[in-house]
C-alpha positions as CSV (number, residue, x, y, z in Angstrom):
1,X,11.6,-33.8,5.1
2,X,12.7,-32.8,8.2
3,X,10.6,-32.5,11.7
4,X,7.6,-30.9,11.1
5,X,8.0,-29.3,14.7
6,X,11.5,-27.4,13.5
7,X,10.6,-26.5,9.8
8,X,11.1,-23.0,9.2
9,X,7.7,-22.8,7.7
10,X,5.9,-23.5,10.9
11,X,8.5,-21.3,13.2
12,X,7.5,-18.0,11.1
13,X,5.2,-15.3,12.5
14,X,2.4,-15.1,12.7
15,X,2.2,-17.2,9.3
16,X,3.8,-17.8,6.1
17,X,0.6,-16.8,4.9
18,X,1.2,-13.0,6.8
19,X,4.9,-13.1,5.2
20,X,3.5,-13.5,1.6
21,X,1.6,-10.3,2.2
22,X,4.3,-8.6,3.9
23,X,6.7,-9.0,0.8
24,X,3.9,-8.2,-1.4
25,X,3.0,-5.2,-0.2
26,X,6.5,-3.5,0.2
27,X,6.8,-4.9,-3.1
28,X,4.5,-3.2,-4.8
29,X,5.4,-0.2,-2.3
30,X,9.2,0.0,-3.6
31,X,7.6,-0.4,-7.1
32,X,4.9,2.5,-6.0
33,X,8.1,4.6,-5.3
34,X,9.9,4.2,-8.0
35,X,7.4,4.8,-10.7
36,X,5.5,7.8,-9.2
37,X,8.3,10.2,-10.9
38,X,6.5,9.2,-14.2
39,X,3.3,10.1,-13.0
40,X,2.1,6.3,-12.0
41,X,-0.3,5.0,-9.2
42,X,-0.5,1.3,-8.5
43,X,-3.5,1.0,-10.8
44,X,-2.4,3.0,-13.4
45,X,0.6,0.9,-14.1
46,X,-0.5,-2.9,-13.4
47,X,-2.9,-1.9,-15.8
48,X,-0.6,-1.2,-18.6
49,X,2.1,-3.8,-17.4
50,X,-0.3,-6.0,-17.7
51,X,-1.8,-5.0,-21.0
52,X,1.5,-5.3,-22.5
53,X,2.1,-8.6,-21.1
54,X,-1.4,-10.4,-22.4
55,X,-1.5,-8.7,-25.2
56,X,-2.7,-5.3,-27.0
57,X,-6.4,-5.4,-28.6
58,X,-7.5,-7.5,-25.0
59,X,-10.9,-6.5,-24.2
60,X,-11.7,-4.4,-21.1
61,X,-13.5,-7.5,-19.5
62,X,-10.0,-9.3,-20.1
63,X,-8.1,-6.9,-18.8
64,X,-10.6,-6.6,-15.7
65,X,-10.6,-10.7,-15.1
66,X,-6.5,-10.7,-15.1
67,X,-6.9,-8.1,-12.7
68,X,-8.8,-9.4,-10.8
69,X,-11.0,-6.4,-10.2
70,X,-14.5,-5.1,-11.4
71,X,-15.0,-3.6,-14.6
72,X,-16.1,0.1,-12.6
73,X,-12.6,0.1,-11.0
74,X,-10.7,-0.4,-14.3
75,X,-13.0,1.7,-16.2
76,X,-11.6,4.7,-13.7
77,X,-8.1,4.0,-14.2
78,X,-8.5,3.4,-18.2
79,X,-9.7,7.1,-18.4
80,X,-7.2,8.0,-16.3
81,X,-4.7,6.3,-18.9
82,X,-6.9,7.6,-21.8
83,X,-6.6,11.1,-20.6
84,X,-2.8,11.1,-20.1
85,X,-3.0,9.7,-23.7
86,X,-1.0,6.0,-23.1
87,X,-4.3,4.0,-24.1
88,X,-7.2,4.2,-26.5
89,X,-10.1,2.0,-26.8
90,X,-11.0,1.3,-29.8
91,X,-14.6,-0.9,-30.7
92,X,-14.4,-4.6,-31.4
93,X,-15.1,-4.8,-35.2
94,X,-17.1,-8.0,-34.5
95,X,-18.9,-6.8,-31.4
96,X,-19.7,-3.1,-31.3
97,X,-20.4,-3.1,-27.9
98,X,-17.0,-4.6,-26.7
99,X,-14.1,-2.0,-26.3
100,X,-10.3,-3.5,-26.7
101,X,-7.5,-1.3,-25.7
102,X,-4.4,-0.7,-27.7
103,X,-1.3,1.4,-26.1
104,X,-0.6,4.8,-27.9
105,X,2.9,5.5,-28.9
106,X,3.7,7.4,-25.7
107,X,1.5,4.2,-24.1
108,X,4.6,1.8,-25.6
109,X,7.7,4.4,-24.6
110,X,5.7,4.4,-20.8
111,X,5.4,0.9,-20.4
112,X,9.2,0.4,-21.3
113,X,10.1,3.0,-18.9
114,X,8.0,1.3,-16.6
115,X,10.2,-2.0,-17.3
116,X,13.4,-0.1,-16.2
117,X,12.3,0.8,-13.4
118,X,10.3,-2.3,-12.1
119,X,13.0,-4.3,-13.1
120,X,15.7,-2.4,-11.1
121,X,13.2,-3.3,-8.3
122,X,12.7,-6.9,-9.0
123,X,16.8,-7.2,-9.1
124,X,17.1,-5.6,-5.6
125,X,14.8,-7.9,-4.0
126,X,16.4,-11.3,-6.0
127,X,19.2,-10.1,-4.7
128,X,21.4,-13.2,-3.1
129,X,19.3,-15.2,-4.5
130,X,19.9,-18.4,-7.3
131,X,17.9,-18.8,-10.4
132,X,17.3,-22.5,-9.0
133,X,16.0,-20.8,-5.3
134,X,13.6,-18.3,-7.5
135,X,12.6,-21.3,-9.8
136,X,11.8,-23.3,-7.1
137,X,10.1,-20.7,-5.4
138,X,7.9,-19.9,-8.4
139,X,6.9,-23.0,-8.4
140,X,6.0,-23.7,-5.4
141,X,4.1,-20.7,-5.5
142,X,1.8,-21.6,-8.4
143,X,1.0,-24.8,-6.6
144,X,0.1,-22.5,-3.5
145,X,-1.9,-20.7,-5.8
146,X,-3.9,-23.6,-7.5
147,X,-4.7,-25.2,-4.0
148,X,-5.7,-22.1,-2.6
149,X,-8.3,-21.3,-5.5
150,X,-9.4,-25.5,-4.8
151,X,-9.6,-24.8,-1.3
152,X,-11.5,-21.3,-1.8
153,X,-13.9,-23.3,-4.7
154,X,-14.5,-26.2,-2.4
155,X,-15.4,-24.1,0.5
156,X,-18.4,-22.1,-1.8
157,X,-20.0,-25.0,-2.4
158,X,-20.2,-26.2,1.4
């Protein structure tokens, strides 16, 4: 490794802490942009990205923990999505007090538009960049991630 003193990582500012949440938020910002023509906000569609993604028939409380938010705030943007007719909660034959979502037809033909769009994104901002650079980032990343929930568990129990 070289000097500490000269490693890009210490040289950015303020932190490569602050530049994580830089990118993140312009991001999610280009993504904002190019999904509000389909009538998305930020909740809306991370909602139903991510619903896709783990799986329909998830419970609420599922969907709430992976997105990492409280069940009020999801419960808002699911009748959002419930109104514009893209989800429907159905009850959990084995618990009747447990809703699971499921995407509607027009839910499905959404979320694929929605993959267009946020993948046109995701292309732009890989641009000049290797699959090894993004792999090695990625990785990197879920370390940074699994110290940082350590570090945040260790310091509740001080």
């Amino acid at each position: 490794m070289s000097n500490q003193s000269t490693s890009l990582h210490t040289t950015i500012e303020p932190s490569l802490g602050a530049v994580l949440g830089r990118v993140h938020r312009q991001w999610r910002s280009a993504v904002n942009q190019a999904v509000a023509p389909l009538g998305m906000t930020e909740s809306r569609w991370t909602a139903l990205m991510l619903l896709k993604k783990i799986g329909e028939g998830c419970t609420q409380q599922t969907l709430a923990s992976k997105l990492s938010i409280e069940m009020s705030s999801l419960s808002r943007t699911l009748n959002q999505l419930q109104q514009q007719g893209l989800v429907e909660r159905r009850t959990d034959p084995e618990d009747k007090r447990v809703h699971c979502l499921w995407l509607t037809p027009e839910g499905a033909e959404m979320v694929e538009a929605l993959a267009v769009r946020i993948g046109t994104i995701r292309d732009e901002i890989y641009a000049g960049i290797s699959e090894a650079e993004l792999d090695a980032f990625a990785s990197v990343l879920v370390k940074m991630e699994a110290n940082a929930v350590a570090c945040a568990t260790h310091q509740e129990k001080r």
